[in-house]
Biopython code that builds the backbone (N, CA, C, O; Angstrom):
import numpy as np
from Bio.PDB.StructureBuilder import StructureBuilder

atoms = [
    (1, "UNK", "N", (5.909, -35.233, 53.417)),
    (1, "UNK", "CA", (6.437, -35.913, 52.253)),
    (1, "UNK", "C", (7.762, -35.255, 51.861)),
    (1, "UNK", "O", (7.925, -34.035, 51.890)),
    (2, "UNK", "N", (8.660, -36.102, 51.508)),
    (2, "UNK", "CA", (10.272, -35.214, 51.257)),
    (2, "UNK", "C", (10.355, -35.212, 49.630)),
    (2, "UNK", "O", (10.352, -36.211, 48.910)),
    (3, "UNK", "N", (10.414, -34.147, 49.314)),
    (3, "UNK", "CA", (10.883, -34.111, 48.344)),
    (3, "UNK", "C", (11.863, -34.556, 47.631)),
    (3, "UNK", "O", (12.941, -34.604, 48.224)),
    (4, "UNK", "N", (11.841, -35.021, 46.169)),
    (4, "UNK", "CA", (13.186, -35.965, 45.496)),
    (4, "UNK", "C", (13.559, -34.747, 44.783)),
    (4, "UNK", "O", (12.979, -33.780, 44.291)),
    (5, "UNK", "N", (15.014, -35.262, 44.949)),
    (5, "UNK", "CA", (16.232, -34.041, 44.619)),
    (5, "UNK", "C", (16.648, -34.647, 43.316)),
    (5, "UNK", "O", (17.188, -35.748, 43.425)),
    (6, "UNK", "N", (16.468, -34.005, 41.701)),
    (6, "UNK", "CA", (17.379, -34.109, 40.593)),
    (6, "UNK", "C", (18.122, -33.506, 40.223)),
    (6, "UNK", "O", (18.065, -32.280, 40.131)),
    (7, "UNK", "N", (19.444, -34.538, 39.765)),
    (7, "UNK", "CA", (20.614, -33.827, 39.752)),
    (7, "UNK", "C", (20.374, -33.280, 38.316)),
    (7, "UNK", "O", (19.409, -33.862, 37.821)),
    (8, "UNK", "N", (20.986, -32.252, 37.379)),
    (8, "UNK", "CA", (21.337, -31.605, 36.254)),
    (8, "UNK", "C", (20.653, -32.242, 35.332)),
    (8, "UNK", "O", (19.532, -32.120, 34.838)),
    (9, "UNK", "N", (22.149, -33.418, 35.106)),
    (9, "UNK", "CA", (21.725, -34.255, 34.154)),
    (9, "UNK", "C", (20.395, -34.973, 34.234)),
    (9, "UNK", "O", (19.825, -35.012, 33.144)),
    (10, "UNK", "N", (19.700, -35.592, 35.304)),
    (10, "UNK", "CA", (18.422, -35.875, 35.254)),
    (10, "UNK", "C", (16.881, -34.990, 34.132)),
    (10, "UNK", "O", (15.971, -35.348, 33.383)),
    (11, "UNK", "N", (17.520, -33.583, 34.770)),
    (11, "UNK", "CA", (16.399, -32.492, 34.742)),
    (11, "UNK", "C", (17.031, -32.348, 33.104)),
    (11, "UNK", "O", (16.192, -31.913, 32.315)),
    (12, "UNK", "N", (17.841, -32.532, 32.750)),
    (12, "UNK", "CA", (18.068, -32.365, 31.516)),
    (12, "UNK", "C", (17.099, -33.488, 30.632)),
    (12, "UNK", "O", (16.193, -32.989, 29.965)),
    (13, "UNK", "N", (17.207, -34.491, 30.614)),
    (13, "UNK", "CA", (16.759, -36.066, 30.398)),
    (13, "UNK", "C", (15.136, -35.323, 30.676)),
    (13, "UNK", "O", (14.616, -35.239, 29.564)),
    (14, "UNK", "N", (14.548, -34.982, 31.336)),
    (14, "UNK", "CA", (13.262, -34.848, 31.787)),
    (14, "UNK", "C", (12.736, -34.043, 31.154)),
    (14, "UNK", "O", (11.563, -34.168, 30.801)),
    (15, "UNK", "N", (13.648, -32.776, 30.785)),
    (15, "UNK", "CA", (13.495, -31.803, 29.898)),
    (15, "UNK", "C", (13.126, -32.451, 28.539)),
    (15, "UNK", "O", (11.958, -32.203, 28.241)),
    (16, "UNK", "N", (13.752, -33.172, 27.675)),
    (16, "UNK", "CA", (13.696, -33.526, 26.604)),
    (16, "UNK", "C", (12.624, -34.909, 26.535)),
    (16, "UNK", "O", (12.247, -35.441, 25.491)),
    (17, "UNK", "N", (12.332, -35.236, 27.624)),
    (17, "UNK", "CA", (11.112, -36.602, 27.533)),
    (17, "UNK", "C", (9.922, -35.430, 27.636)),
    (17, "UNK", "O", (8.981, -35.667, 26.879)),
    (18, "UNK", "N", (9.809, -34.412, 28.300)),
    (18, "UNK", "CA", (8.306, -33.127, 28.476)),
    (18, "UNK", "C", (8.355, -33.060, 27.231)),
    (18, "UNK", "O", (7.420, -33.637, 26.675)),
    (19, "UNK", "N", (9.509, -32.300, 26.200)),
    (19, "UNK", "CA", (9.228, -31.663, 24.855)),
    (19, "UNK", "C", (8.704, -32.706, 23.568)),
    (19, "UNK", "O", (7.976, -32.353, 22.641)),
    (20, "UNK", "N", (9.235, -33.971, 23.760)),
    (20, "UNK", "CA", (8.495, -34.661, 23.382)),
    (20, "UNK", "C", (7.062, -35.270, 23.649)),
    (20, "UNK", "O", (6.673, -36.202, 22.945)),
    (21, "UNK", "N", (6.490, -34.897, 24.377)),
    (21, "UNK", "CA", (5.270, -35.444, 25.095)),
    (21, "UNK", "C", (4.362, -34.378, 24.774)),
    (21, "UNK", "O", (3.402, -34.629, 24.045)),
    (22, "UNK", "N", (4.573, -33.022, 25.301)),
    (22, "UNK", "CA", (4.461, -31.449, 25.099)),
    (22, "UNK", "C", (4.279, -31.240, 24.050)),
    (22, "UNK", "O", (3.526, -31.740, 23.215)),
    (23, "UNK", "N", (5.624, -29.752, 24.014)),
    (23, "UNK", "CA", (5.709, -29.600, 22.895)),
    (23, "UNK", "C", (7.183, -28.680, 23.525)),
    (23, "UNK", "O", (7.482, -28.266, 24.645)),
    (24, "UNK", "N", (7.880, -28.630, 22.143)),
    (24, "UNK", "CA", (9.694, -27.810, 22.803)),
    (24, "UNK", "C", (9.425, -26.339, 23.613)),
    (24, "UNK", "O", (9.994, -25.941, 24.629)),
    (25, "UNK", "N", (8.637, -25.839, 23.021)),
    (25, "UNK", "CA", (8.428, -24.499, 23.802)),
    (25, "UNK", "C", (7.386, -24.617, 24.434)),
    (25, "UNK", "O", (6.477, -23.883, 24.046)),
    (26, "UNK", "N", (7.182, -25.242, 25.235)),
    (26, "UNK", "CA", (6.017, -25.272, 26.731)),
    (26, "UNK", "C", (7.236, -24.306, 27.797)),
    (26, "UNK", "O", (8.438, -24.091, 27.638)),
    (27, "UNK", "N", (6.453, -23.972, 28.677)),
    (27, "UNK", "CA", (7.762, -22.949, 29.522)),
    (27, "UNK", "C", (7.896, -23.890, 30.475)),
    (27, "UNK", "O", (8.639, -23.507, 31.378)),
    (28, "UNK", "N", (7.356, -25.242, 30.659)),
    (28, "UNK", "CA", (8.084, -26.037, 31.529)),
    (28, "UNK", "C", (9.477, -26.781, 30.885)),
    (28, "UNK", "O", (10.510, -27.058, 31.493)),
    (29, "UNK", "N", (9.276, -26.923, 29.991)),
    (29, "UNK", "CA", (10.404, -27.435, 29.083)),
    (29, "UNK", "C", (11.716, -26.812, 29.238)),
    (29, "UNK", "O", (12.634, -27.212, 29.955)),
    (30, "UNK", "N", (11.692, -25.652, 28.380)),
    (30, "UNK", "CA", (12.221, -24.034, 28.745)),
    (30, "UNK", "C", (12.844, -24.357, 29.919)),
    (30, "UNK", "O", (13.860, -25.038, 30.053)),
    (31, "UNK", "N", (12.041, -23.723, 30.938)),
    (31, "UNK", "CA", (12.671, -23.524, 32.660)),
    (31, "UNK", "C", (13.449, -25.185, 32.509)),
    (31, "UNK", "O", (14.332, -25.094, 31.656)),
    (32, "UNK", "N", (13.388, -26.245, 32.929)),
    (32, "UNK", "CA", (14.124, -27.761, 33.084)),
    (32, "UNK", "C", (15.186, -27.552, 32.270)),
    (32, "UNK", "O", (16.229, -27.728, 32.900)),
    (33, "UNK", "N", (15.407, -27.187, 30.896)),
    (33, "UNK", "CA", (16.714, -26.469, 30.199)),
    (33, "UNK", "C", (17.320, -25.747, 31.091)),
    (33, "UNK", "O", (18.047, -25.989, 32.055)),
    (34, "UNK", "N", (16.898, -24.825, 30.605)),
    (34, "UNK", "CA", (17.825, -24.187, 31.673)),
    (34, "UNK", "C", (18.312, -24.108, 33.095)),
    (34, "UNK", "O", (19.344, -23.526, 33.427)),
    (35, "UNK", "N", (17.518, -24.717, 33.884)),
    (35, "UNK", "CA", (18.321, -25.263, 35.410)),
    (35, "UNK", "C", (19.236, -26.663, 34.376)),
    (35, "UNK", "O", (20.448, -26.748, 34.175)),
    (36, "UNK", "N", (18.706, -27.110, 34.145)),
    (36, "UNK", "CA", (19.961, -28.057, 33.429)),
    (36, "UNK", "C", (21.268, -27.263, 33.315)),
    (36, "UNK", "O", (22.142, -27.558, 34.130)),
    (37, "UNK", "N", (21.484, -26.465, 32.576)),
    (37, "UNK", "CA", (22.235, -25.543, 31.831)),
    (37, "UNK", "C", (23.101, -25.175, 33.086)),
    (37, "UNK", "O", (24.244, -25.541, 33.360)),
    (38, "UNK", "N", (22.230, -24.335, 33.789)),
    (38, "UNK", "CA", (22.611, -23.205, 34.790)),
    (38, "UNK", "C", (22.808, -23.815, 36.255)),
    (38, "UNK", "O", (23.497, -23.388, 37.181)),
    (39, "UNK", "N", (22.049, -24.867, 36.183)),
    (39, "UNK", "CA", (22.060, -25.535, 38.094)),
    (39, "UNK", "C", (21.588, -24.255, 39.294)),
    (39, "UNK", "O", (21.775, -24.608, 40.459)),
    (40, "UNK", "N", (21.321, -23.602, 39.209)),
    (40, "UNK", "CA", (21.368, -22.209, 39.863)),
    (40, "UNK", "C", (19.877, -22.519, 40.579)),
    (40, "UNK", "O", (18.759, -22.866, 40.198)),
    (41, "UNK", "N", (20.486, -22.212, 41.745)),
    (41, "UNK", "CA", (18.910, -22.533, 42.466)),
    (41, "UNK", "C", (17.659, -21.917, 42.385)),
    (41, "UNK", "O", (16.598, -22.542, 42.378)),
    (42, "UNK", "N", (17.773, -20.588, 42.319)),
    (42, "UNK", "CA", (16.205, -20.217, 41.140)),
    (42, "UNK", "C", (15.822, -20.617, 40.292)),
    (42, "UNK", "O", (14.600, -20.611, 40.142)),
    (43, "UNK", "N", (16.704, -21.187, 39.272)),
    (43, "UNK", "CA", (16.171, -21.553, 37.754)),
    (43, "UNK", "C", (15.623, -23.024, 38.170)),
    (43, "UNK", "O", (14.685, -23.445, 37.492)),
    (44, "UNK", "N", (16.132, -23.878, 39.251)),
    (44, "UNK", "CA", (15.646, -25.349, 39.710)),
    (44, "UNK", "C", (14.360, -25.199, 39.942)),
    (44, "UNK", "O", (13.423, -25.698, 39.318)),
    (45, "UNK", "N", (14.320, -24.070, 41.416)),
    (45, "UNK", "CA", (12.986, -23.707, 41.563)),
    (45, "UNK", "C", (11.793, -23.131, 40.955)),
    (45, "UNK", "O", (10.671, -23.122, 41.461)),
    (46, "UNK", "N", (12.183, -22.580, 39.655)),
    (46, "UNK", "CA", (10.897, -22.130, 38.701)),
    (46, "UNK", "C", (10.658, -23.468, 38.039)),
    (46, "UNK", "O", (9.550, -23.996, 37.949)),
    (47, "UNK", "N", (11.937, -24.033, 37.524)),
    (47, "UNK", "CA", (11.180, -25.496, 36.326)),
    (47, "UNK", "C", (10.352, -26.343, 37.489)),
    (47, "UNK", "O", (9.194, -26.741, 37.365)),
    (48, "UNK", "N", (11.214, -26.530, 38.659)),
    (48, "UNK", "CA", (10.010, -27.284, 39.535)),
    (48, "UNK", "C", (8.427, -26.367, 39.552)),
    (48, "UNK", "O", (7.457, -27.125, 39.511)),
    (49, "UNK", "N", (8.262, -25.644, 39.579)),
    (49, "UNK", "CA", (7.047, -24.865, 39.798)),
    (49, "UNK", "C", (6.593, -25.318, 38.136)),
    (49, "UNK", "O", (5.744, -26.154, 37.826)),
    (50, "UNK", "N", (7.046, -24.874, 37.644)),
    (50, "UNK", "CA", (6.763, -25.231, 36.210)),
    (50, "UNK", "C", (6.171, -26.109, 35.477)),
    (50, "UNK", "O", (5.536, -25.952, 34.434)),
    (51, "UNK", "N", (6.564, -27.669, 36.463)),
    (51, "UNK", "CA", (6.703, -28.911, 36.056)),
    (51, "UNK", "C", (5.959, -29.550, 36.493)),
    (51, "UNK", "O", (5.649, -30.639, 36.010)),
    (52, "UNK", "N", (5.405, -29.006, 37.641)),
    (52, "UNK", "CA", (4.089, -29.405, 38.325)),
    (52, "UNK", "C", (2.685, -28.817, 38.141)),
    (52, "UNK", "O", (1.610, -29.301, 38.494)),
    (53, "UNK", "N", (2.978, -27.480, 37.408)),
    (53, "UNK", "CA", (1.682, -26.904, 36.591)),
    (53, "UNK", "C", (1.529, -28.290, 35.451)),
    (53, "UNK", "O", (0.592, -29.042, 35.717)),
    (54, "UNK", "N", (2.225, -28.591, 34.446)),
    (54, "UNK", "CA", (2.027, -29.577, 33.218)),
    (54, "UNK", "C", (0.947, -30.684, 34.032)),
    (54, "UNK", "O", (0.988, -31.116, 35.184)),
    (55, "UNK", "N", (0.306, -30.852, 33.292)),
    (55, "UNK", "CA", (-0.765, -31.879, 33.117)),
    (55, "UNK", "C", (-0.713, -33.357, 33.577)),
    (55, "UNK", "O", (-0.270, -34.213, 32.811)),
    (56, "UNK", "N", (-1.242, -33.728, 35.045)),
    (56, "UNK", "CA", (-0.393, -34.619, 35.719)),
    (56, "UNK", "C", (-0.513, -36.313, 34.772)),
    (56, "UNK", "O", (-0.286, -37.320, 35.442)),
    (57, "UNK", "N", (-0.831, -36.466, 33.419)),
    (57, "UNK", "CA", (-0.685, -37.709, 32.942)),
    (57, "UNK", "C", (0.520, -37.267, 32.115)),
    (57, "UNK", "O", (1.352, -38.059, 31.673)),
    (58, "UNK", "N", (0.559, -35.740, 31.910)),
    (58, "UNK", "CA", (2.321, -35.535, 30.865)),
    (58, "UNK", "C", (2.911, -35.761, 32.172)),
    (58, "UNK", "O", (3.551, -36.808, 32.077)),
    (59, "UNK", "N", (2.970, -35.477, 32.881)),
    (59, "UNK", "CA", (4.251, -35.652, 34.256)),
    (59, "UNK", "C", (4.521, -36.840, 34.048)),
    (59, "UNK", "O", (5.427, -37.223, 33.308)),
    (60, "UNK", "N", (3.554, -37.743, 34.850)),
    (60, "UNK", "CA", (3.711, -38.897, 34.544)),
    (60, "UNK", "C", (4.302, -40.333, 33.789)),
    (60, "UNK", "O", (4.782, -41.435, 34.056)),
    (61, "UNK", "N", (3.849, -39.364, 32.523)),
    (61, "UNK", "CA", (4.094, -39.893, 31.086)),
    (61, "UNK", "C", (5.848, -39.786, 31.029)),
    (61, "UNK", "O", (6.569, -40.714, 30.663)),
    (62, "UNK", "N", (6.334, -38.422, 31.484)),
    (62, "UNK", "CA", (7.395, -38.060, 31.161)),
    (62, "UNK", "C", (8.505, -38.658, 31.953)),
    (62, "UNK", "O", (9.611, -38.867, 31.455)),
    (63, "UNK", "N", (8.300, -38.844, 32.794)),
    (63, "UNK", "CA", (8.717, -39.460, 34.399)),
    (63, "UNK", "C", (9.331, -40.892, 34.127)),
    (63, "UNK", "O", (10.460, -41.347, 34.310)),
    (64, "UNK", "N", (7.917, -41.544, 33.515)),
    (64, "UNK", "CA", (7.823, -43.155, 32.748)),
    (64, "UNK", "C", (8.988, -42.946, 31.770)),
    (64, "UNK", "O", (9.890, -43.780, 31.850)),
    (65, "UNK", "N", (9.097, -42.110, 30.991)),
    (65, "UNK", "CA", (10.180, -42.123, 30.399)),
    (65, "UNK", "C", (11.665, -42.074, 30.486)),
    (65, "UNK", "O", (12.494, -42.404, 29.639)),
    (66, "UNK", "N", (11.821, -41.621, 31.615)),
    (66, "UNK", "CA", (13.279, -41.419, 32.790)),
    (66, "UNK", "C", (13.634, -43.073, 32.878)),
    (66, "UNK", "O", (14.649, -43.626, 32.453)),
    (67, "UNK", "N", (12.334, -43.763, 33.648)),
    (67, "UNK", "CA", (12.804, -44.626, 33.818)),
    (67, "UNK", "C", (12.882, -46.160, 32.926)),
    (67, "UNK", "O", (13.159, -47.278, 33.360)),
    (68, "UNK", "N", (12.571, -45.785, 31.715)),
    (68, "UNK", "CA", (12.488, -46.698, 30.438)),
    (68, "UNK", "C", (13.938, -46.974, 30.321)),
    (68, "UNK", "O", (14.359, -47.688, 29.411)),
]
sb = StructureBuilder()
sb.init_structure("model")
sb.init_model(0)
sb.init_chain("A")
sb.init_seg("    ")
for serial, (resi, resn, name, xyz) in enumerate(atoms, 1):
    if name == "N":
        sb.init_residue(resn, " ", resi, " ")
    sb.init_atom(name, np.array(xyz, "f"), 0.0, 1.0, " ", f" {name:<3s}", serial, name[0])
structure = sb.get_structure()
């Protein structure tokens, strides 16, 4: 399965549909800020790790919201 690549601004957008769904300080939230912020390929790779711990109907949920 290949993985889908988000650009900044996406993970930014995704960031702020989690904290609403969430809550602002979940550390998946957090980490997606900041690779937003930073683009830096560690900080991508922790919010991804991050983002896939969250609760797969918030993923979901949040995801649905990208594409609203």
């Amino acid at each position: 399965m290949e993985e889908t690549k988000i650009d900044r601004e996406t993970m930014g957008r995704l960031a702020k549909a989690l904290a609403f769904i969430c809550k602002p300080d979940d550390p998946a939230v957090i980490a997606l800020k900041l690779a937003a912020e930073s683009g830096a390929e560690r900080d991508i790779k922790q919010a991804r790790t991050l983002f896939l711990r969250v609760k797969s109907g918030d993923r979901r949920a949040a995801l649905a919201m990208l594409s609203d």
